[in-house]
C-alpha positions as CSV (number, residue, x, y, z in Angstrom):
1,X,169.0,58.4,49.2
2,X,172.5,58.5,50.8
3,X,174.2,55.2,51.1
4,X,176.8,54.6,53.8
5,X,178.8,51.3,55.0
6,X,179.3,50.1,58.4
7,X,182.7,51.5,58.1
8,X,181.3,54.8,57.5
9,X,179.2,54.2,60.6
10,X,182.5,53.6,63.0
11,X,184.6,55.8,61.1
12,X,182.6,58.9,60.0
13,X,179.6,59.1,61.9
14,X,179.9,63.0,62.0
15,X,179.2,63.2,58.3
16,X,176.4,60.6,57.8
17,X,174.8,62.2,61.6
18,X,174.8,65.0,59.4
19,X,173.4,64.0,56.5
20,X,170.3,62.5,58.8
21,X,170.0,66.0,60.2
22,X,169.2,67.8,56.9
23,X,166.4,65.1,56.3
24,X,168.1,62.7,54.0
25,X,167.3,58.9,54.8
26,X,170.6,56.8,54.4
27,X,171.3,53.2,53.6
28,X,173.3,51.4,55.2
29,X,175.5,48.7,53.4
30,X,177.4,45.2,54.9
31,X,179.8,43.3,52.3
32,X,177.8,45.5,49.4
33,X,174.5,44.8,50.0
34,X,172.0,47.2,51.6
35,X,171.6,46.0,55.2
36,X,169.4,48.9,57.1
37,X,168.5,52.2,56.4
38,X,168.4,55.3,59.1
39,X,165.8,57.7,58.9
40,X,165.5,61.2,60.1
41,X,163.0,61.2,63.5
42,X,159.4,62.0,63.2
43,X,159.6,65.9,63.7
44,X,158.8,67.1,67.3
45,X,155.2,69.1,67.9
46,X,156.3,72.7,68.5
47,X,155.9,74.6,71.5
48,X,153.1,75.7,72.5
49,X,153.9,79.6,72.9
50,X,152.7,81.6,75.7
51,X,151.6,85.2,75.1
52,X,153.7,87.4,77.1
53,X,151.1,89.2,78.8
54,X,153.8,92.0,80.7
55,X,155.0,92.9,76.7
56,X,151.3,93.6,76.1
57,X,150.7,95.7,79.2
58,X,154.0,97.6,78.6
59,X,152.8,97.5,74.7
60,X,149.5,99.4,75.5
61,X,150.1,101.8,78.7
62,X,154.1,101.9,78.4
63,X,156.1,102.8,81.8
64,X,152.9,104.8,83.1
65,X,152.0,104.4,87.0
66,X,148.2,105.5,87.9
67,X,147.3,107.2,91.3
68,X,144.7,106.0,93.4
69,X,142.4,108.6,92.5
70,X,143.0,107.2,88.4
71,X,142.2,103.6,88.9
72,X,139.5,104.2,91.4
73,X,137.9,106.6,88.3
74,X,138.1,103.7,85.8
75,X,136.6,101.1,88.3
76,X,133.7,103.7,88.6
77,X,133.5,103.9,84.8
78,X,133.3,100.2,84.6
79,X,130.4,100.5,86.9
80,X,128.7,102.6,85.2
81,X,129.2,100.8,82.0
82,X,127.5,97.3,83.4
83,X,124.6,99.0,85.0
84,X,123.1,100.2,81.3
């Protein structure tokens, strides 16, 4: 554990900030004796990440454009598919 005075506090925040940032707890000390201690925060839930749904639909069929006469054929497969 770091330890810092409440000079270091006024004067060189920057350095023990820092030190918090890489995870290091730090004790703080008044007239020599340990007075508080600063912790790093609890760690923040990530993200949730959204699949990009565009990428995979330029992923699969790339720049292609169908016709009508295309997508009307696949709708008619999938038809045919449910039916038996």
């Amino acid at each position: 554990m770091k330890t810092a005075t409440v000079r270091d506090l006024r004067n060189r925040f920057a350095r023990v900030a820092a030190w918090i940032d890489e995870g290091e707890p730090v004790e703080i000390t008044k007239f020599g004796k340990p007075f508080a201690r600063l912790v790093p925060a609890a760690p923040e839930k990530p993200k949730l990440v959204k699949p990009d749904f565009m990428a995979q639909l330029k992923e699969v069929w790339g720049d292609r454009i169908f016709s009508t006469k295309e997508i009307e054929a696949m709708r008619e497969a999938e038809r045919e598919g449910e039916e038996g």
